[in-house]
C-alpha beads as a LAMMPS data file, in Angstrom:
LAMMPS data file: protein, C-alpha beads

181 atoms
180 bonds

1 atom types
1 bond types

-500.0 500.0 xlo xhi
-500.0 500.0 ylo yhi
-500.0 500.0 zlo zhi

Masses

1 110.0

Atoms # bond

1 1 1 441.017 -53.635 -240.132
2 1 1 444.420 -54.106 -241.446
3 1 1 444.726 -56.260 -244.444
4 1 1 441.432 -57.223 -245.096
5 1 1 439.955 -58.337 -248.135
6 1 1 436.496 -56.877 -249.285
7 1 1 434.215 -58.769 -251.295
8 1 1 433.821 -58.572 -254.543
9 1 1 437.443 -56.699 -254.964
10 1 1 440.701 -57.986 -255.423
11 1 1 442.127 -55.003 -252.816
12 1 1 442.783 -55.509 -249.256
13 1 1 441.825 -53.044 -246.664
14 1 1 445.002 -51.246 -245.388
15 1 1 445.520 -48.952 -241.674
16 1 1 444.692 -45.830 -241.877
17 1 1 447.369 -42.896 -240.972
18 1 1 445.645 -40.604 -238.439
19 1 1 446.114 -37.362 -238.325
20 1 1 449.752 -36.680 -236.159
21 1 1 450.959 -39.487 -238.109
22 1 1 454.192 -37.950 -239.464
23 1 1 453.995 -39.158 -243.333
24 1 1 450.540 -36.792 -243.424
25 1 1 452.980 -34.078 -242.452
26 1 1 455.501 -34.876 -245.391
27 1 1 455.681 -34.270 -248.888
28 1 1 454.925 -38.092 -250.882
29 1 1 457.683 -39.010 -253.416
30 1 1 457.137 -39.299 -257.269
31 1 1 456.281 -42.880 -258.397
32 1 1 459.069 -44.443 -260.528
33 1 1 458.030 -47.839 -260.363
34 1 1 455.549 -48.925 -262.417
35 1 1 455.539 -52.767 -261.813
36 1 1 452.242 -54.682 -260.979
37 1 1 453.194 -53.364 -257.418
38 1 1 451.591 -50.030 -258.113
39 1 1 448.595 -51.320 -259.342
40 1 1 448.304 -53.662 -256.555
41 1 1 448.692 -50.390 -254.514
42 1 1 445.336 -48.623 -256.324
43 1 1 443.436 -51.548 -256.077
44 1 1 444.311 -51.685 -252.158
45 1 1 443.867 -48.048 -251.592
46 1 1 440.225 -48.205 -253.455
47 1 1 439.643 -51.537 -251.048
48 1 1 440.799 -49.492 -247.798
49 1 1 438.217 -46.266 -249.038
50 1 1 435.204 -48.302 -249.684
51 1 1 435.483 -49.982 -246.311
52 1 1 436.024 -46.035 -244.584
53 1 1 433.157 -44.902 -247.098
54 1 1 435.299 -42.000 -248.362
55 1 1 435.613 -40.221 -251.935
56 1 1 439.011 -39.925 -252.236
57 1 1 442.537 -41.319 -250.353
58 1 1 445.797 -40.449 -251.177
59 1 1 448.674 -43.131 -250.512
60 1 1 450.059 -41.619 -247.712
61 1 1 447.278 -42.044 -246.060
62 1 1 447.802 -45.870 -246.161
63 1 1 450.969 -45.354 -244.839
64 1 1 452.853 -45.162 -248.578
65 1 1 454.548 -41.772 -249.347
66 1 1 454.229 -41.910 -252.897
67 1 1 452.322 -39.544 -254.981
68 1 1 449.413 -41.709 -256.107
69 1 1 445.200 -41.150 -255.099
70 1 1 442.112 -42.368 -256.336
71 1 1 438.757 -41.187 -256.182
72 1 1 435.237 -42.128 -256.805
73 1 1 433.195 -39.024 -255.579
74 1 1 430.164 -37.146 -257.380
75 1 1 430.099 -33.596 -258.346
76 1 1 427.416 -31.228 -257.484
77 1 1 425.207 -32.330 -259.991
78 1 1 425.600 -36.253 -258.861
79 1 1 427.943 -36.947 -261.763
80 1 1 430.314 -40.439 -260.715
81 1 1 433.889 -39.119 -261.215
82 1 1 435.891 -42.834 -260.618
83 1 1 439.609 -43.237 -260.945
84 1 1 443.141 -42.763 -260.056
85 1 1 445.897 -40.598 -260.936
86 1 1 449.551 -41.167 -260.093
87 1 1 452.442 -38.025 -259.891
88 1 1 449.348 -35.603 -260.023
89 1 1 450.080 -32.008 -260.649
90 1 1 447.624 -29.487 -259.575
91 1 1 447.113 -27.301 -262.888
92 1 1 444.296 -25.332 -262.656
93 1 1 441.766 -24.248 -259.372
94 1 1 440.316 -21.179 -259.856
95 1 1 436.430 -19.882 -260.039
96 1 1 434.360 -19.390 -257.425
97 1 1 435.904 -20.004 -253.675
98 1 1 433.524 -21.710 -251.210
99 1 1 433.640 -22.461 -247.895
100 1 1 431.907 -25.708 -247.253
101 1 1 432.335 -28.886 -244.823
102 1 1 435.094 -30.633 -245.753
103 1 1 435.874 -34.307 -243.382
104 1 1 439.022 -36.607 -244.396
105 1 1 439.200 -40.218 -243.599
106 1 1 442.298 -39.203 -241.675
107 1 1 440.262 -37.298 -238.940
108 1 1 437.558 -39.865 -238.914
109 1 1 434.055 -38.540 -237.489
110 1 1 435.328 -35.038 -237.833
111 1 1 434.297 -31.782 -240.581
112 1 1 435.161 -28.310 -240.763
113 1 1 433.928 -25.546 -243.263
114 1 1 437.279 -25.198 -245.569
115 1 1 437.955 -22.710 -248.140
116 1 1 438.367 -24.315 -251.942
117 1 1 437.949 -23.136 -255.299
118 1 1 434.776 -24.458 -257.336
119 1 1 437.263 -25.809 -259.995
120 1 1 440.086 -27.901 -260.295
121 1 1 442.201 -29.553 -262.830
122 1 1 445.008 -32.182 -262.149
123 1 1 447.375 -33.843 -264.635
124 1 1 449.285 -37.061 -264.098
125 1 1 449.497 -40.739 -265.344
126 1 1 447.698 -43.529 -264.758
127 1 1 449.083 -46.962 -263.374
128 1 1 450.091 -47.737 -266.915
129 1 1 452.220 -44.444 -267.620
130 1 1 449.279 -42.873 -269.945
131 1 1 448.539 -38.966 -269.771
132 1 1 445.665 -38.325 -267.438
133 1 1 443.600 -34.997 -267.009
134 1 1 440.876 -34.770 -264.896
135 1 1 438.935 -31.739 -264.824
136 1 1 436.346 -30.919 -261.407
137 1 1 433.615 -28.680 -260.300
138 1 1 432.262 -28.393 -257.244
139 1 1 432.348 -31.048 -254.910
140 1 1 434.849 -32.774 -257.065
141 1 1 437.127 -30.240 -257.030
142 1 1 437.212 -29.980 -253.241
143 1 1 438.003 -33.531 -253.633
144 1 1 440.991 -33.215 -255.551
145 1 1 442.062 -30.488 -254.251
146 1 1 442.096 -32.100 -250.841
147 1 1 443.773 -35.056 -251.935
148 1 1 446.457 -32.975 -253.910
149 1 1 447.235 -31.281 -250.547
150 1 1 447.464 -34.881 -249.276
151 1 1 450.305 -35.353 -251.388
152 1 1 452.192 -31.977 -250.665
153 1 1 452.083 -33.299 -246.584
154 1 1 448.955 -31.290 -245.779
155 1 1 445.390 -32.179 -244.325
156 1 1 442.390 -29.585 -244.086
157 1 1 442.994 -28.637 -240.801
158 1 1 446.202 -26.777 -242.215
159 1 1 443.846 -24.668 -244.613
160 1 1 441.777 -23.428 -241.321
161 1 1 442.576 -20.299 -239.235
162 1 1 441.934 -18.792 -236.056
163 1 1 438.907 -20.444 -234.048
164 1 1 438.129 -22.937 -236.718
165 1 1 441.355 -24.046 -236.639
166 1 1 441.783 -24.190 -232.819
167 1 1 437.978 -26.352 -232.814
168 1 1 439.029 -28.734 -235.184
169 1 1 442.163 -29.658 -233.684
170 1 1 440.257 -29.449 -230.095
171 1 1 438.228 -31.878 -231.509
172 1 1 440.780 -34.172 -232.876
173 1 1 442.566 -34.041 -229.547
174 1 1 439.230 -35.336 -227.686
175 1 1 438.486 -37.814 -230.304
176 1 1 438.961 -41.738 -229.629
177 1 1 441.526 -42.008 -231.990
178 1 1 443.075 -38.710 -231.370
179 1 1 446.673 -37.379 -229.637
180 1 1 447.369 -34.716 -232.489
181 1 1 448.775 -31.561 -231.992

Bonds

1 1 1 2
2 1 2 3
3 1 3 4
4 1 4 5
5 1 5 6
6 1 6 7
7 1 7 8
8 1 8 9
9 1 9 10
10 1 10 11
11 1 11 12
12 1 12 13
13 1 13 14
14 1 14 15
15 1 15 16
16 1 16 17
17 1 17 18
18 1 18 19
19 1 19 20
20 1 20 21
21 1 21 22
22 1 22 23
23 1 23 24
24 1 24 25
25 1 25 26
26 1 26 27
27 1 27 28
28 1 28 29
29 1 29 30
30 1 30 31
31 1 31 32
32 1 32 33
33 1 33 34
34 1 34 35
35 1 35 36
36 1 36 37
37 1 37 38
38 1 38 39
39 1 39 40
40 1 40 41
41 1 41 42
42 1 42 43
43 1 43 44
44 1 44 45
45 1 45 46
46 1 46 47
47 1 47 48
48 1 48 49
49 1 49 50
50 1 50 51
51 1 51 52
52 1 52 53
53 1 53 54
54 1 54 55
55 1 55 56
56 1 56 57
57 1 57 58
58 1 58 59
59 1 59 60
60 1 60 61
61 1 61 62
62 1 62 63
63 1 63 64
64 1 64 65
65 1 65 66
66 1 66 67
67 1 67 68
68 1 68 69
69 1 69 70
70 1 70 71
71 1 71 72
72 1 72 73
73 1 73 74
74 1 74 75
75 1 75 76
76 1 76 77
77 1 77 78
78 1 78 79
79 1 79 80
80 1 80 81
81 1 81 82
82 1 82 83
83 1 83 84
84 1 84 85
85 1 85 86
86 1 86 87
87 1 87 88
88 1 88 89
89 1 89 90
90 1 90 91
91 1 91 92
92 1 92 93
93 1 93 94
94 1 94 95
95 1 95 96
96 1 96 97
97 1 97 98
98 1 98 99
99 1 99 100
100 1 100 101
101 1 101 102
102 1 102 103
103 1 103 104
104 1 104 105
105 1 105 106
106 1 106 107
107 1 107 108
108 1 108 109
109 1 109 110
110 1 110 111
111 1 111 112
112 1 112 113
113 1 113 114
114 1 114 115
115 1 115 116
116 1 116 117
117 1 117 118
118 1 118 119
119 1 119 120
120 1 120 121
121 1 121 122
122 1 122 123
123 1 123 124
124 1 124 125
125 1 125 126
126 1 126 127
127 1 127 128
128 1 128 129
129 1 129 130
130 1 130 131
131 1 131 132
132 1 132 133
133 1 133 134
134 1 134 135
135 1 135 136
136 1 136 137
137 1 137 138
138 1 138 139
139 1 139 140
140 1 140 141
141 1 141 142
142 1 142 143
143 1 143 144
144 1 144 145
145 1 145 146
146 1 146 147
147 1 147 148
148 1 148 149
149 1 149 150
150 1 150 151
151 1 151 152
152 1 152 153
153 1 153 154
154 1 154 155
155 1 155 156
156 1 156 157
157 1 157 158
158 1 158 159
159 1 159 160
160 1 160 161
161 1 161 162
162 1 162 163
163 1 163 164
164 1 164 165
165 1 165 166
166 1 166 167
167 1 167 168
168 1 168 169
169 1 169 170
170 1 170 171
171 1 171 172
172 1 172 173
173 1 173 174
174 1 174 175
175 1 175 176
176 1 176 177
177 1 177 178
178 1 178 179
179 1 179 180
180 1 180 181
């Protein structure tokens, strides 16, 4: 799957980092560089989550530890939220929390019921530098909050506790792709 272009998009499909994968564990870096490279790094990192048929992938999860995701994921009332946010900031989550199954193209095949707020706002820039604010509810919010915690070197199986947490990683052990801790 590595490198592979999809039609229809200029991106190319990149590897995914599995859970274990020591830059999942890791806080990303800020993005300085704002050359054509970056962009070329959105439009790759869209490519890579269309093929996985995810909502949201941060960089590190394409093996880049820069702090850079994109997203195209609905809300609870099946509004498109589409874009991509680079050095995002996690401003605001607050509201109701709710537990609900949460998956990550890092664990691939595999859900838990995770604990996130039914709101979320995250500031950053976009690929050109401009101001960016993107306000969620509901499913989008889990979504950025989930890729947020991407960025800070955590995946949704550090949110769980006790016997959820000891499943889910019992499950990523005995997955096909799986030799996690």
């Amino acid at each position: 799957m590595r490198n592979r272009p999809i039609p229809g998009s200029s991106g190319l499909v990149k590897a995914m980092s599995l859970l274990g994968d020591p830059l999942l564990h890791a806080p990303c870096e800020s993005v300085t560089d704002f050359s054509p490279a970056l962009s070329r790094l959105i439009e790759d990192m869209f490519a890579t989550m269309y093929a996985a048929q995810g909502v949201g992938l941060a960089a590190n999860q394409v093996g880049i530890p820069l702090r850079v995701f994109v997203y195209d994921c609905p809300d609870d009332e099946d509004v498109r939220h589409l874009g991509h946010i680079v050095n995002p900031r996690l401003v605001e989550a607050d509201g109701v929390t709710v537990r609900g199954a949460e998956g990550c193209l890092s664990l691939p095949g595999l859900e838990a019921g995770t604990e996130r707020f039914d709101r979320a706002v995250v500031e950053g820039v976009t690929a050109d530098g401009k101001p960016v604010r993107v306000e969620g509810t509901g499913f989008f919010a889990r979504c950025l909050q989930h890729e947020c915690d991407h960025l800070e070197g955590m995946v949704y199986t550090d949110r769980l506790k006790g016997r959820r947490r000891a499943k889910a990683l019992r499950a990523a052990r005995r997955a096909s792709w799986g030799t996690t801790t």
